[in-house]
C-alpha positions as CSV (number, residue, x, y, z in Angstrom):
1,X,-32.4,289.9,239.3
2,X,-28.6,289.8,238.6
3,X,-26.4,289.6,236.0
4,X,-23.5,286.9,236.3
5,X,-19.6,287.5,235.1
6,X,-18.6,283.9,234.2
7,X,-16.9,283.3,237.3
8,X,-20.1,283.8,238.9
9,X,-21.8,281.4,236.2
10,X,-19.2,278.7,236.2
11,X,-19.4,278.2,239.8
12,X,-23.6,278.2,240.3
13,X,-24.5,274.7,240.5
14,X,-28.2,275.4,241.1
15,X,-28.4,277.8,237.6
16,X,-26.4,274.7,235.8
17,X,-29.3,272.5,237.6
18,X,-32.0,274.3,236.4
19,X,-30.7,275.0,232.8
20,X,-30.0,270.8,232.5
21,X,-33.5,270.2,234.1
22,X,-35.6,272.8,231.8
23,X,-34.1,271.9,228.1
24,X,-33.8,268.5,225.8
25,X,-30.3,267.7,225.1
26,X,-30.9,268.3,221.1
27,X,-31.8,272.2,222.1
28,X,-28.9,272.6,224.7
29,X,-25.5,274.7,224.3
30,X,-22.1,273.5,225.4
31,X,-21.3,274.9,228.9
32,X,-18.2,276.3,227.4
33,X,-20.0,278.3,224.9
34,X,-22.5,280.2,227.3
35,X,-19.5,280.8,229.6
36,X,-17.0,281.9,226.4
37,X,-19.9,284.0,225.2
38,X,-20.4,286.1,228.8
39,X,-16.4,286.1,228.8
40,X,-16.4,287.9,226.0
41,X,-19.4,290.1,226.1
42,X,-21.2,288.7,223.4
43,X,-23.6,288.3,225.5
44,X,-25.5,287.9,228.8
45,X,-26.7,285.8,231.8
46,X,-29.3,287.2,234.0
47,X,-30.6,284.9,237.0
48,X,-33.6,285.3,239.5
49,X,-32.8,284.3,242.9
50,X,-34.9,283.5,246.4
51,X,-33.8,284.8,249.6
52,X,-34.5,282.6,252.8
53,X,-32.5,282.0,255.9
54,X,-32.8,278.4,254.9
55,X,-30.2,279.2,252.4
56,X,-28.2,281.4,253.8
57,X,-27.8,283.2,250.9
58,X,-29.8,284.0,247.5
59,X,-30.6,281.0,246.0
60,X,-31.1,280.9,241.9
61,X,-34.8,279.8,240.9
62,X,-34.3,280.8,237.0
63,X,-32.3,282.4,234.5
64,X,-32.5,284.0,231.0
65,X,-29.2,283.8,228.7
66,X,-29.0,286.4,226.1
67,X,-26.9,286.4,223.1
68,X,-26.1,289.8,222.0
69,X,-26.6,289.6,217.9
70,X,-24.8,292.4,215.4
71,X,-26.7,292.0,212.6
72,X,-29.5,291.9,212.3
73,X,-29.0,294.3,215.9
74,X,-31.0,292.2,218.7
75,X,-30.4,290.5,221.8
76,X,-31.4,286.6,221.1
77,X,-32.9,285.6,223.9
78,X,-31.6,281.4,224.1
79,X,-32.8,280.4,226.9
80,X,-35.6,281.8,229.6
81,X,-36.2,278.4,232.6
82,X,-37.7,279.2,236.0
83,X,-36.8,276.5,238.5
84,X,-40.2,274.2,238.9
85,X,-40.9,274.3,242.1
86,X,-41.3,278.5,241.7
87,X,-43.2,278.3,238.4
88,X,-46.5,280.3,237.9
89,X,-45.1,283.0,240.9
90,X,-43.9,285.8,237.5
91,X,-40.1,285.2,238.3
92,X,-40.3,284.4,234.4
93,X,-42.2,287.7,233.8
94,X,-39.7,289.5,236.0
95,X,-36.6,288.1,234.1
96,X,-38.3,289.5,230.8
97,X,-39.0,292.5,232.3
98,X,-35.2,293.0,233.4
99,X,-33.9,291.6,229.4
100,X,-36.5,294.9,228.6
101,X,-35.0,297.4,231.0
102,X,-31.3,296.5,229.5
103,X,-33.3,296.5,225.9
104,X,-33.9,300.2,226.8
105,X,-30.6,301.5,227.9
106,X,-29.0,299.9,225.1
107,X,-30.7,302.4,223.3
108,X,-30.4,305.6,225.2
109,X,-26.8,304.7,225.4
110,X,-26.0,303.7,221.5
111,X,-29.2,305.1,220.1
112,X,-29.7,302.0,218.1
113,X,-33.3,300.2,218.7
114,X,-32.7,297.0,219.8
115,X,-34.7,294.4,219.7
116,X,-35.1,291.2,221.6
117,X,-35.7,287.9,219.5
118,X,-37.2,284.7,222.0
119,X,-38.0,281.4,219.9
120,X,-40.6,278.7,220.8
121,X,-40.9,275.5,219.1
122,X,-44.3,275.4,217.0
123,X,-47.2,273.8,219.4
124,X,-49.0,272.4,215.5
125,X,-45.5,270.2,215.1
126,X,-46.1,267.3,217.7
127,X,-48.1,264.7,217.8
128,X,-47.6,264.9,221.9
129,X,-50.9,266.5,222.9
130,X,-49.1,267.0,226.2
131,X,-46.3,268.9,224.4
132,X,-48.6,270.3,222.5
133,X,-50.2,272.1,225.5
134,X,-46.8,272.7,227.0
135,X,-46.0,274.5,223.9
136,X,-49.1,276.7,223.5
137,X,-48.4,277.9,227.5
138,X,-44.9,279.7,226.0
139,X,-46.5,280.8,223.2
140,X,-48.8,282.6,225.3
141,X,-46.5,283.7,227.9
142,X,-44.0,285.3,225.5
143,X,-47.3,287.2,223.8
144,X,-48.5,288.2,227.0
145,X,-45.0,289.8,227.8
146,X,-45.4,291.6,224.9
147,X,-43.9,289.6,222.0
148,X,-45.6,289.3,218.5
149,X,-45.4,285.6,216.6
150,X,-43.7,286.1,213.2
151,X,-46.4,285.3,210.4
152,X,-44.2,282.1,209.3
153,X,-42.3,279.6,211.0
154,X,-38.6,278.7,210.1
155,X,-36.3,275.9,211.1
156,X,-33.8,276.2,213.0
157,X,-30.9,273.9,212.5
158,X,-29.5,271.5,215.0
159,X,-26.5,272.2,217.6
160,X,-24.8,269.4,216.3
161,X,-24.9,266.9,213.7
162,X,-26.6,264.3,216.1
163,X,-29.7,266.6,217.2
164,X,-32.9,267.7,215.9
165,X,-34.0,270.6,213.6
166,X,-36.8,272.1,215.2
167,X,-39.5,274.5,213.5
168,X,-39.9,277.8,215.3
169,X,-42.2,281.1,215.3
170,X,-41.4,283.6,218.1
């Protein structure tokens, strides 16, 4: 795992690839915010990466991007994506595991709890019994990881005026 600096971020095509690939357009952030939001510090971009001489170098397979929230005092996690080719291997798992880690030594250092807040769009609001399924596989990764569903949905408003409201519960 590593945490990016925007620089980093700006210039990772593969990251940008997988984060385009693994969300609809009506549930997607600006590139400018995520990037203004690590400038900043409000917040935080870890990515998992795959060593192999074939690419010379580490090559990103997911990402998790954390926004850090004041009050109520949580990291939000936005977005968690693991590159599809690597799915089902616990690079997800592992990116949670480093969000917790960080979770933790915010606390020893500021002696705050801090919590971390994921989302997931409600598997009962589709008619999509594909989606449906998809849906029902977060919910059980994110309560497998440790997560607990909040006993009522809410909606969450829309990016932008031309997107979707979607109901969530995690």
């Amino acid at each position: 795992m590593k945490r990016l600096g925007e620089k980093q971020l700006s210039d990772d095509i593969i990251f940008w690839n997988i984060y385009q690939e693994a969300f609809p357009e009506d549930q997607k952030e600006d590139r400018k915010i995520i990037l203004s939001t690590i400038a900043k510090r409000h917040g935080f971009v870890l990515k998992a990466c795959y060593c192999h001489e074939k690419y010379k170098n580490k090559h990103t397979v997911g990402l998790a991007i954390i926004h850090k929230i004041l009050k109520p005092d949580m990291n939000y996690l936005c977005y968690l994506a693991v590159s599809r080719s690597v799915r089902g291997h616990g690079i997800g798992t592992q990116l949670l595991d480093e969000i917790d880690r960080i979770r933790i030594l915010n606390i020893k250092l500021w002696r705050r709890k801090k919590y971390v807040v994921a989302e997931v769009e409600d598997p009962d609001i589709t008619e999509d019994s594909l989606e449906r399924s998809i849906r029902k596989r977060r919910v059980s990764f994110f309560e497998k990881a440790g997560f607990r569903l909040l006993m009522r949905g809410y909606w969450q408003p829309a990016l932008a005026d031309d997107k979707n409201q979607c109901k969530c519960f995690l």
